[in-house]
C-alpha positions as CSV (number, residue, x, y, z in Angstrom):
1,X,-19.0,2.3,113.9
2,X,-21.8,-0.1,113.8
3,X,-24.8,0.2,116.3
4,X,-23.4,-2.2,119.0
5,X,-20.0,-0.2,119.0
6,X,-22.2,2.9,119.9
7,X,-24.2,1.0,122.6
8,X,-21.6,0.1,123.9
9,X,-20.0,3.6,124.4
10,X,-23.1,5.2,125.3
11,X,-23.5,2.9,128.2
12,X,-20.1,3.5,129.2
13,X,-20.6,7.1,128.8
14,X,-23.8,7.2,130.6
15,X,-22.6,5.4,133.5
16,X,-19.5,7.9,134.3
17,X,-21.8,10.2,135.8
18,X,-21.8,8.7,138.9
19,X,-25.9,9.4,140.1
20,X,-27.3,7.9,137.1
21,X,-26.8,4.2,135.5
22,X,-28.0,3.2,132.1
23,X,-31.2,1.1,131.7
24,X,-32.5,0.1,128.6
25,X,-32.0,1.0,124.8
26,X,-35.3,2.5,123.8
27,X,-34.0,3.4,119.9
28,X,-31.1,4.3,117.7
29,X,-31.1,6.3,114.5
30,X,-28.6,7.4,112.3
31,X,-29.2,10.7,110.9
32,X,-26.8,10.8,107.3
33,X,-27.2,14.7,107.3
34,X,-25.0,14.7,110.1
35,X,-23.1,12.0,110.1
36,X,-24.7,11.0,113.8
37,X,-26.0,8.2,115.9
38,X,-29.0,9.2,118.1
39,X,-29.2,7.1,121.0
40,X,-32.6,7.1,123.3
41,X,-32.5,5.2,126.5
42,X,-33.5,4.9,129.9
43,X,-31.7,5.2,132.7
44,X,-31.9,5.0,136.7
45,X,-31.1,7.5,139.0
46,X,-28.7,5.3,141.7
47,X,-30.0,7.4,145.1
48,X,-34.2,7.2,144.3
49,X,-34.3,4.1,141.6
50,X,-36.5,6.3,139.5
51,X,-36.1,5.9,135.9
52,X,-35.8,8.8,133.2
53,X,-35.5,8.6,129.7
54,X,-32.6,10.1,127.6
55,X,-30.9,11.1,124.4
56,X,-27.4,11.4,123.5
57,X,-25.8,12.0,120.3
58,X,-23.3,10.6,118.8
59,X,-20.6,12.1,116.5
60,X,-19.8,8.8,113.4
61,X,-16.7,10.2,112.2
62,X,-14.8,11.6,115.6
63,X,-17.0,9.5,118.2
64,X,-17.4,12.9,120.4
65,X,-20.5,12.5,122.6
66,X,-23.3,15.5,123.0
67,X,-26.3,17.2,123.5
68,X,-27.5,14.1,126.4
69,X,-30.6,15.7,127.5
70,X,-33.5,14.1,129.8
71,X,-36.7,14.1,127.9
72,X,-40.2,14.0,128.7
73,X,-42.1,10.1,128.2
């Protein structure tokens, strides 16, 4: 997968939940250890407007989504 692939999917990912809708890309990284895209953005919550930042990983051989976890700015 190249990096717009895994935009792409982490947006659509992201926005599933339902009370939250992606934002911004803050940074990708691709960690070779793992074989895994790290993907930091922002997102808004849809009933205040208020907008957290995230991370999400994802897997580059099986595509499987994880460990999306709000993080202090």
């Amino acid at each position: 997968m190249n990096e717009e692939e895994i935009i792409k999917k982490a947006t659509e990912y992201v926005n599933l939940f339902g009370y939250i809708q992606w934002n911004e890309l803050k940074t990708i990284n691709f960690d070779n250890d793992s074989s895994t895209w790290i993907v930091g953005f922002s997102a808004k919550q849809n009933d205040t407007n208020d907008i957290f930042s995230y991370t999400l990983e994802i897997n580059e051989v099986s595509g499987d989504i994880s460990n999306m976890q709000m993080i202090d700015d």
